[in-house]
C-alpha positions in Angstrom: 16.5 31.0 -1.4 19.7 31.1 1.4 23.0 31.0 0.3 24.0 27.3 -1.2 27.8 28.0 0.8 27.2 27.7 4.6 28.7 30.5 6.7 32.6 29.6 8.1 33.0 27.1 5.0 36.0 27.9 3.1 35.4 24.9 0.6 31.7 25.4 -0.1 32.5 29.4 -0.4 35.4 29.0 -2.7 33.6 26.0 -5.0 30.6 28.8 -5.6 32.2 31.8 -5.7 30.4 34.1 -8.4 27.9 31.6 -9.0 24.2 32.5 -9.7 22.0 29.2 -8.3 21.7 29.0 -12.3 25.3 27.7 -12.7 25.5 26.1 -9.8 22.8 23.7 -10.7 23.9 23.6 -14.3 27.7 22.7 -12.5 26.5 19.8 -10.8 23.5 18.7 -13.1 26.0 15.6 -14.5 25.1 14.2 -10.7 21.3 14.1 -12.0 21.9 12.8 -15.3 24.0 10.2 -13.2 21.6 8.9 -10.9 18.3 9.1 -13.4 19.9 6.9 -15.9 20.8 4.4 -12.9 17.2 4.6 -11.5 15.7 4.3 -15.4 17.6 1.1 -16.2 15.5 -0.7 -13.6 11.6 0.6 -15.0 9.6 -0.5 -17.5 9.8 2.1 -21.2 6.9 3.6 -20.2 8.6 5.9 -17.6 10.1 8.8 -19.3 13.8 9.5 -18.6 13.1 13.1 -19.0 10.0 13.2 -16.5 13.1 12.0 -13.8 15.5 14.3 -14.8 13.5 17.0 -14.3 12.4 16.0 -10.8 16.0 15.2 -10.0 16.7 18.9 -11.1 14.1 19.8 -8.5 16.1 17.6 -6.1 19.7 19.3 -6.8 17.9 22.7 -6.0 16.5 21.3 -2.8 19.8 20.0 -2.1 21.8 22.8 -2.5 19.5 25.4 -0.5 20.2 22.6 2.8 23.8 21.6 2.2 25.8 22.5 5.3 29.1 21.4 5.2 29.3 21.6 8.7 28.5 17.9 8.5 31.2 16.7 7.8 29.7 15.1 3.9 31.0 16.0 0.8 28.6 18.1 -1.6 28.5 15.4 -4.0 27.2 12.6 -1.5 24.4 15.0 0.0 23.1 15.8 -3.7 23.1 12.1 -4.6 21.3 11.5 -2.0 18.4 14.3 -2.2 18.4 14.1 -6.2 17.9 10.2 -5.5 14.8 10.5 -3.3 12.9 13.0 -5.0 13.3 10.7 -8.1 12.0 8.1 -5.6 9.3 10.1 -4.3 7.9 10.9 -7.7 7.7 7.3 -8.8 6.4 6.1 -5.2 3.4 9.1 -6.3 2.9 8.2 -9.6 2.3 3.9 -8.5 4.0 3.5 -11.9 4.0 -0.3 -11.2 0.7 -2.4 -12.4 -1.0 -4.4 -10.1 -0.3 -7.2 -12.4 3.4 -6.9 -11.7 3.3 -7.1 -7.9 1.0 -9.9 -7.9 3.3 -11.6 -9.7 6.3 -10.6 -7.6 4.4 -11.9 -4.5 3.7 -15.5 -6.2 7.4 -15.9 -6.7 8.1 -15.0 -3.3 5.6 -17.3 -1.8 6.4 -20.2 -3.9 10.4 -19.2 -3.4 9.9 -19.6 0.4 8.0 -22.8 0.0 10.3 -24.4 -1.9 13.2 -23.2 -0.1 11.8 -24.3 3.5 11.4 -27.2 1.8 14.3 -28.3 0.3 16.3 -26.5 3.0 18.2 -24.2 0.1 17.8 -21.8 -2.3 15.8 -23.2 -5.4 16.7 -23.9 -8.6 15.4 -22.2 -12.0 13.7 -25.3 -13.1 12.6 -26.7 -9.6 10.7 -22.5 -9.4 9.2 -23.2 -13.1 8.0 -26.8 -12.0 5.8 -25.5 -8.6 4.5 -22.8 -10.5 3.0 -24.8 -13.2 4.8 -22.8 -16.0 7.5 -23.6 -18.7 11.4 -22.6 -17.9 11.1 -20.1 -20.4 7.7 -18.3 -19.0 8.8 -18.3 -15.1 12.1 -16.4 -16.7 9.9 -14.2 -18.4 8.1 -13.2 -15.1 11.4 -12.5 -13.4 12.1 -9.9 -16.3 8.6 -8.4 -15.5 9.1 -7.5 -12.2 12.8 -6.2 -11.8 11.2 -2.7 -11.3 9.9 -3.3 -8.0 13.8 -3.4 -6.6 14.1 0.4 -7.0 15.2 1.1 -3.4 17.2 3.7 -1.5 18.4 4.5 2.3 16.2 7.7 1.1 12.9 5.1 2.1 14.2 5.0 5.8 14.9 8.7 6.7 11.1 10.9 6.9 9.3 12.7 4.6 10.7 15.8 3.0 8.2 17.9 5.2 9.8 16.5 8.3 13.7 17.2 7.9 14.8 16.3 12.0 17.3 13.9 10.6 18.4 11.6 7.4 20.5 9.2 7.2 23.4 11.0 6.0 23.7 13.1 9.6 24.3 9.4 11.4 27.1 8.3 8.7 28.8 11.6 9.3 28.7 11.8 13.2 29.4 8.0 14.3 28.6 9.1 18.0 25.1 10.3 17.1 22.3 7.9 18.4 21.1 5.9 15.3 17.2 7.0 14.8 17.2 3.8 12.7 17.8 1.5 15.4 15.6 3.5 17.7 12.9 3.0 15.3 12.9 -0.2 15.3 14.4 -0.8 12.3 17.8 -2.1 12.7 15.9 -5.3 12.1 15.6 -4.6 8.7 19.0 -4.2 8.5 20.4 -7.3 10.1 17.8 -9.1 8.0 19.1 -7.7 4.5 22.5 -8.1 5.6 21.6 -11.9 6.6 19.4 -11.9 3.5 22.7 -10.8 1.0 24.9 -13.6 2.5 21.9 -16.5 1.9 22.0 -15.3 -1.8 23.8 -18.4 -4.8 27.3 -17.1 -5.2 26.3 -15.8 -8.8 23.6 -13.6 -7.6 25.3 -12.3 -4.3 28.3 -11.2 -7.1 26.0 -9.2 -9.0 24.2 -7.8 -6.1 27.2 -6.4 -4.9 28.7 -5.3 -8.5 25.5 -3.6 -9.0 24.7 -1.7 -5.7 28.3 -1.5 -4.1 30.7 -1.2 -7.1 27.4 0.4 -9.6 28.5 -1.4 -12.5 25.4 -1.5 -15.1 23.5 -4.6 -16.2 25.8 -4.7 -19.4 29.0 -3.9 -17.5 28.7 -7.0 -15.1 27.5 -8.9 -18.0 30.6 -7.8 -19.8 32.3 -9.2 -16.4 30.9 -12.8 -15.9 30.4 -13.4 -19.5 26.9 -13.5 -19.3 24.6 -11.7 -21.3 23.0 -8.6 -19.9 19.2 -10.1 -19.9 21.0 -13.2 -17.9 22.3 -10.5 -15.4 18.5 -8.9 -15.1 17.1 -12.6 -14.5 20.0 -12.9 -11.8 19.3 -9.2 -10.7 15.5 -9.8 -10.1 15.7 -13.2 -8.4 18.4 -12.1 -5.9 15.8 -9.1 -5.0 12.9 -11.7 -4.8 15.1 -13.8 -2.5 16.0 -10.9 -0.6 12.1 -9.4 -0.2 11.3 -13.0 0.8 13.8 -13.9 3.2 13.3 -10.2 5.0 9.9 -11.0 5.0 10.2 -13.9 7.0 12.5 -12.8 8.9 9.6 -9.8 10.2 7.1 -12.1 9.8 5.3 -10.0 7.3 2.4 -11.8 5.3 
């Protein structure tokens, strides 16, 4: 394994002085614990919380044998970001969601951009409920069966780990860098989320941005808008269906 402290780095050398890789990863190991428990608050019981610590373990190590501080990105951001996508990559291999789920996730986003083509805004609760031929209470029930499927990452637009030529980390640390993003076509994407965010009911933009910009937890922004935390999961999930649909038009995906 090389050194975890790049050569000429005064920071990196004097945070690991003395350190076997043992320590090191047991140092920074509250950075996996972190970002397990975020990912495991969005997937059904059935995924073990110890299954993604361990491959976020795994991830730490990886991260620490490529850190280069000469980067300009703190430790801490570059370890998120690698424990994050293994994590990522494990679930992606394991197709922990049931086919059952993402059938159901692509009925609410075909009748969500029926009825919002139709009515020229987004939806109500009720108005979802009454196209879909179901009761109030079992069209919110299907919105808490799918908010697994908006585990999602920037780790999904940089390549594999086999093919490390860039990740998105490099761009946000060197502005005058050429964005591979945009040069692979997929500054789309981001234009369409982006547009996608601002489309969103005020109550479900707030959470969106409480949840993936400030990381406040399902109970914490529950705690916030007085709401309880399985209102803020309904909220959560129909935001990301909005999203998924609205990007999909947008691409004109199927």
């Amino acid at each position: 394994m090389q050194s975890p402290s790049a050569p000429g780095s005064s920071a990196a050398s004097d945070a690991w002085a003395g350190l076997t890789r043992e320590q090191i990863v047991m140092k920074y190991a509250p950075i996996v614990k972190y970002v397990a428990g975020r990912i495991s608050l969005r997937l059904p019981q059935s995924v073990d919380m110890d299954d993604l610590y361990q491959v976020g373990i795994l991830g730490l190590i990886d991260a620490i044998a490529k850190f280069d501080p000469e980067r300009g990105i703190k430790f801490q951001t570059y370890a998120e970001f690698r424990v994050r996508g293994a994590i990522l990559d494990e679930l992606r291999a394991m197709d922990w969601v049931p086919r059952g789920v993402r059938h159901a996730a692509s009925q609410l986003q075909d009748v969500y951009m029926k009825l919002e083509a139709q009515l020229g805004r987004p939806p109500e609760d009720a108005e979802m409920a009454r196209q879909m031929g179901v009761s109030l209470e079992e069209y919110l029930q299907q919105l808490e069966s799918v908010r697994g499927l908006s585990v999602v990452s920037f780790e999904d637009l940089r390549p594999s780990q086999e093919d490390d030529e860039w990740d998105v980390l490099d761009v946000l640390a060197d502005p005058a860098q050429v964005d591979p993003v945009e040069s692979l076509g997929l500054q789309q994407i981001r234009e369409a989320l982006s547009q996608a965010i601002a489309s969103l009911p005020e109550k479900e933009r707030l959470v969106v941005t409480l949840y993936y910009f400030e990381e406040l937890t399902m109970s914490e922004i529950g705690a916030v808008l007085g709401l309880t935390e399985s209102r803020i999961s309904q909220l959560h999930s129909k935001a990301t269906l909005r999203m998924r649909a609205r990007i999909r038009k947008v691409l004109g995906g199927s």
